[in-house]
N, C-alpha and C positions, 0 to 999 in steps of 0.2 A: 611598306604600309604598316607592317605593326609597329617599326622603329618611330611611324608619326606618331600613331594612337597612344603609346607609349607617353610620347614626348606631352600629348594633348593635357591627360591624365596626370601627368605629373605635377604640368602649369596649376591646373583644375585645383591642386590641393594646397599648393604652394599657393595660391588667391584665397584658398576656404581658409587657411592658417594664419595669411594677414588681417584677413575680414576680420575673425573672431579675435586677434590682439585688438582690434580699432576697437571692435565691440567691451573689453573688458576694461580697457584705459577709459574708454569714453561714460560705463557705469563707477569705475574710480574715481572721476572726476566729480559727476557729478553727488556721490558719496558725501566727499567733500567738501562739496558746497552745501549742505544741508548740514553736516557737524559745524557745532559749536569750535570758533576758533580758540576761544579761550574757556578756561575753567575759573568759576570765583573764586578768592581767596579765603580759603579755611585756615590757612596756619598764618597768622599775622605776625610779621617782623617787629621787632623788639624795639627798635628804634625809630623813631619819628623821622621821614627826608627831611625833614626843615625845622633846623632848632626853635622851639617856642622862647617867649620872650613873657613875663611876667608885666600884666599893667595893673598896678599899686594902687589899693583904695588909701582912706586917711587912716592912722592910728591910732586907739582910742587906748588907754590906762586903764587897769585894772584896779583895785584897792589895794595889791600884791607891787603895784607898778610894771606889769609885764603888761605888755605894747602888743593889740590885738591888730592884726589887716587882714585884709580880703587881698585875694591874689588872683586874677582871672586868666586865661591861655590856653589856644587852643592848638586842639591835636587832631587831625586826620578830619579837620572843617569844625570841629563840634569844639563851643565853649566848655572851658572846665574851670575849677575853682580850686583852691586850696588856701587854709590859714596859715597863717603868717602869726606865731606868736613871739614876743622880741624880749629877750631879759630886761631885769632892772638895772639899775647903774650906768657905771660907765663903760661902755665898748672898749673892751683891750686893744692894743697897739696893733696888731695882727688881724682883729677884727674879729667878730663872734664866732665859735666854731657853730656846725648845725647838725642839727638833726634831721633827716628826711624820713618819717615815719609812715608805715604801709599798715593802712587799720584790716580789721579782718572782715569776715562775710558779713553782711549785714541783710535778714529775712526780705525787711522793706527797703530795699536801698533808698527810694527818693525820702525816707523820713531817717537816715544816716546825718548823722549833727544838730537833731532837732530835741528841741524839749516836748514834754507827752503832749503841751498845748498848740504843736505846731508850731511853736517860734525858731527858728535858726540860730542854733550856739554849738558854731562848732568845736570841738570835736562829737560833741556829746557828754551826758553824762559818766557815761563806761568807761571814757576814754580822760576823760578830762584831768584826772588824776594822775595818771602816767606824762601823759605831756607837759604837765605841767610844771613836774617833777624836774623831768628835764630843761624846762627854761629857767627855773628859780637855780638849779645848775647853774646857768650862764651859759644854754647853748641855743642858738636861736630853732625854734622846732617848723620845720614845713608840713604839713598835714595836708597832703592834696585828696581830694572829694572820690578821685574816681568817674569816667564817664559814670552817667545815671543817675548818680547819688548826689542827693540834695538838690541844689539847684542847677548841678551839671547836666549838660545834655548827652545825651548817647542812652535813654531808659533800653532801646531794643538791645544794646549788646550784654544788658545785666541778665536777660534770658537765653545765654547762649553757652553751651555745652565748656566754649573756650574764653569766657567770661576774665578770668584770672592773665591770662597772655594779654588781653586787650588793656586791661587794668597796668600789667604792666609800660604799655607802652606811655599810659596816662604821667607813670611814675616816673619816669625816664627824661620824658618831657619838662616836670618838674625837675629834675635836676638841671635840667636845662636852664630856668628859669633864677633857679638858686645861682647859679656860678655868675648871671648876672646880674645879682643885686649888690649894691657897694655898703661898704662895713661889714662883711666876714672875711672869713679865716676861708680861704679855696682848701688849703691844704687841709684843712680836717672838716671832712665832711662825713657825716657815717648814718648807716641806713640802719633802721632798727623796723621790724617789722613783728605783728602781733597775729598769730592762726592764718589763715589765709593770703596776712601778706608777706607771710615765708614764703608763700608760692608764687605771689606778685614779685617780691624782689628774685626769686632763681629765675623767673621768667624772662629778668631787665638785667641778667645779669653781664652780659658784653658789653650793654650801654654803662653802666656802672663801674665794669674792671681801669682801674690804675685811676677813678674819678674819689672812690670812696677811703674812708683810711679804715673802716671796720664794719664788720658788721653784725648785730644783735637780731637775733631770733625767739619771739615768745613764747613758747605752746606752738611751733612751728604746723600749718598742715604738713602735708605729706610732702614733697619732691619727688616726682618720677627720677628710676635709676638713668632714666636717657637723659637727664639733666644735670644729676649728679655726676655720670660716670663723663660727661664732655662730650658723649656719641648723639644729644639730641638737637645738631646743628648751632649756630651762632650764638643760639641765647643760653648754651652749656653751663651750668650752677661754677661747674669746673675752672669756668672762664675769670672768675672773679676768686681772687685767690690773697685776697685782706682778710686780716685774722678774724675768726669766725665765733662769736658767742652764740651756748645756747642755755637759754631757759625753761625748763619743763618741768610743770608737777608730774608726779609717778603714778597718778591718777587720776587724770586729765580724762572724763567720761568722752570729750567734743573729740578732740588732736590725741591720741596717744602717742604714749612717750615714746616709743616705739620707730615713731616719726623723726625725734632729737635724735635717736643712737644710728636711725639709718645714715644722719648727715655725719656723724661721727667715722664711722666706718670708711664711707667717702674717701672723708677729709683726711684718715689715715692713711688711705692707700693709695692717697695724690700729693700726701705728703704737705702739706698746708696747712698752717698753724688753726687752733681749734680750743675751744673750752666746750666743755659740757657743766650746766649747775643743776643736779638733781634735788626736789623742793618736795618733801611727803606732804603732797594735798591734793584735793582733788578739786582746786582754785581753776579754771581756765585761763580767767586774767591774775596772774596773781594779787595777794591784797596782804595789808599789814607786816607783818616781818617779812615775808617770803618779798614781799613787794620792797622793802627798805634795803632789803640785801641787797636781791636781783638787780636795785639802781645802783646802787656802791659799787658793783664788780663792772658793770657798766663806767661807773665814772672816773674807775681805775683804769680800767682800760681805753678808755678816750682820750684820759688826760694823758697815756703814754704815746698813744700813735699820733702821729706826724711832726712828732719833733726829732 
């Protein structure tokens, strides 16, 4: 009799112990169906899935003879824009080299390339000088918009904390675009980027590695150490490792210089070729001799890489 009771009492716990798994899986389940399967996307990949392709407005002359177009291409569904400025003369046998140029923050982005009366001339005033620079060069210059800016669409990603990564991707895109247009030079293409778009080009820098032959830094923002040191995933600054120009006044109120010697340090201790051009002003963009130099060491080094 007690050997049943026993046996009864033992069943009894062994049923109370399966109950309460059935019961804990069956609140696990449903757990899981009320969590969200996925999370949105906060850190956006550097590179677009699906190469853009550039479709060509007409070209209009300047009084200089440099060949203005509109360039339109879209990235991640949203149109984007970028100018298209073309040298004078005659295209060399290899075909134009380029410049792909990365403008920096801009307060109102949708008035970025506009005159104070609202008309559209891109790059803008600010800018227009430096690019220009380089097309009377002879190098053809790409200046893409950026979602948001001008008549680009994407305004909501210009208020977002990761504004510059996104911008990047815009810029990548645009490479995209350049490698297939006919009459350049593939082999030298080189990215030059002024305040903010030092951080747009370290952003696109794995879309960039082994595409670009150099690359120019103005008044760089900052770069995070997880981009420089190559630990901050795919888009690692580290990644892209063509010889690196930098530009900086020594008091620069906006970007301190502070910002050039960090990419300095980097670049020494990864061992990858590097200039630094220290300029006493306190110019953001620079202007007149600092600006006459800063292009020479520029065109010196252009004219070396890729051949």
């Amino acid at each position: 009799m007690n050997t049943w009771n026993c046996a009864q009492r033992l069943l009894c716990r062994v049923l109370l112990t399966l109950m309460a798994a059935v019961g804990v899986l069956a609140q696990a389940q449903t757990q899981a169906q009320t969590q969200p399967q996925t999370q949105p996307q906060t850190q956006p990949q550097t590179q677009p899935q699906t190469q853009a392709r550039f479709v060509l407005g007409p070209v209009s002359r300047d009084g200089q003879g440099l060949g203005h177009q509109l360039a339109s291409y879209p990235v991640d569904g949203l149109q984007q824009f970028a100018l298209l400025l073309w040298p004078a003369g005659n295209r060399p046998a290899a075909g134009w080299p380029v410049v792909l140029f990365a403008h920096g923050f801009h307060p109102e982005p949708r008035n970025y390339g506009r005159l104070a009366s609202g008309e559209t001339s891109r790059p803008g005033d600010y800018y227009r000088g430096l690019v220009t620079a380089y097309a009377r060069a002879g190098f053809l210059v790409v200046a893409p918009d950026y979602r948001g800016h001008n008549d680009s669409e994407g305004a909501e990603y210009t208020r977002r904390p990761l504004a510059a990564r996104w911008y990047a991707r815009d810029y990548a895109a645009a490479l995209d675009g350049v490698e297939g247009l006919e009459g350049i030079d593939r082999a030298r293409v080189f990215a030059v980027g002024h305040s903010m778009g030092g951080s747009v080009i370290a952003h696109a820098a794995s879309a960039l590695a082994g595409r670009v032959r150099a690359v120019s830094l103005w008044s760089t923002a900052a770069v995070s150490r997880a981009l420089t040191a190559g630990d901050g995933g795919p888009g690692g600054f580290a990644a892209l490792d063509a010889p690196l120009l930098l530009h900086h006044g020594v008091a620069d109120p906006v970007t301190p210089f502070a910002n050039a010697q960090d990419l300095v340090l980097a670049r020494h201790e990864q061992g990858t070729p590097y200039a630094l051009y220290r300029y006493d002003t306190d110019a953001h963009l620079l202007e007149g001799e600092d600006l006459r130099k800063a292009l020479e060491l520029d065109f010196e080094a252009f004219s070396t890489s890729g051949h």
